[in-house]
N, C-alpha and C positions, 0 to 999 in steps of 0.2 A: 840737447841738440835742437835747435831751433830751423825750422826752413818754410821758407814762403817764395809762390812761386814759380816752384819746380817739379810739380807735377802735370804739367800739362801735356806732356810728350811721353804717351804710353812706352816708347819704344826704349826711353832713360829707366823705367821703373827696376829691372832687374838689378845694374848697375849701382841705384840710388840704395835700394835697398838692401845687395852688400856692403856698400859702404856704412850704412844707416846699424846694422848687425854688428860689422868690427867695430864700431864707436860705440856701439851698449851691451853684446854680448858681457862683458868682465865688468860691469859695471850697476849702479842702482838705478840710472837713469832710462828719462824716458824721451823721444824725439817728440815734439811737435810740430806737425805741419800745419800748412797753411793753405786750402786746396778752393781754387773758384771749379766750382762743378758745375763743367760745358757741357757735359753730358754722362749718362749715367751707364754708359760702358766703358768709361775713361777710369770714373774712381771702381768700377769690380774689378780693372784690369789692376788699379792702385792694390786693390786687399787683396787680391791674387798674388801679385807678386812679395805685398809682407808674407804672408802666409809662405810661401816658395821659400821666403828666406828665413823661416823659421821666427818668425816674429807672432805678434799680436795686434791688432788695433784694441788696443784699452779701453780706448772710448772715443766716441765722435760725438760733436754737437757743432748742428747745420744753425743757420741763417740766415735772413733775408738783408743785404747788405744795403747801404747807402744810397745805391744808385740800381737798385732791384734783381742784382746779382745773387746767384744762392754760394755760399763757400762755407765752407766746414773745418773743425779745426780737428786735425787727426792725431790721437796718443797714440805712440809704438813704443813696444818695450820686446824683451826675447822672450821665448817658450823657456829658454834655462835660468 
């Protein structure tokens, strides 16, 4: 599962993230996002809410983008 994006709207991440659950609980895979980080209680609220949904962040790896933007690409996978 691929998404870029749609993380900017703290108030989607619960939503996002069941849905992100029923598409990899029964499965091998892993979701990758795609996250411009406006601010840095936007993405706790992002790992708050995998974590709620029984998920993981696998791994993250930030950067400094093109135009001096910081975005990070986020692995989720389930705790099962």
């Amino acid at each position: 599962v691929l998404g870029a994006d749609i993380t900017y709207e703290p108030a989607s991440f619960p939503g996002l993230c069941r849905l992100l659950h029923y598409l990899l609980v029964d499965s091998k895979s892993t979701a990758i996002l795609y996250c411009t980080e406006r601010n840095a209680d936007t993405m706790s609220k992002l790992r708050d809410a995998i974590a709620g949904a029984h998920m993981t962040v696998a791994s993250e790896h930030a950067y400094v983008g093109q135009h001096g933007g910081v975005g990070c690409y986020v692995g989720v996978g389930t705790d099962s």
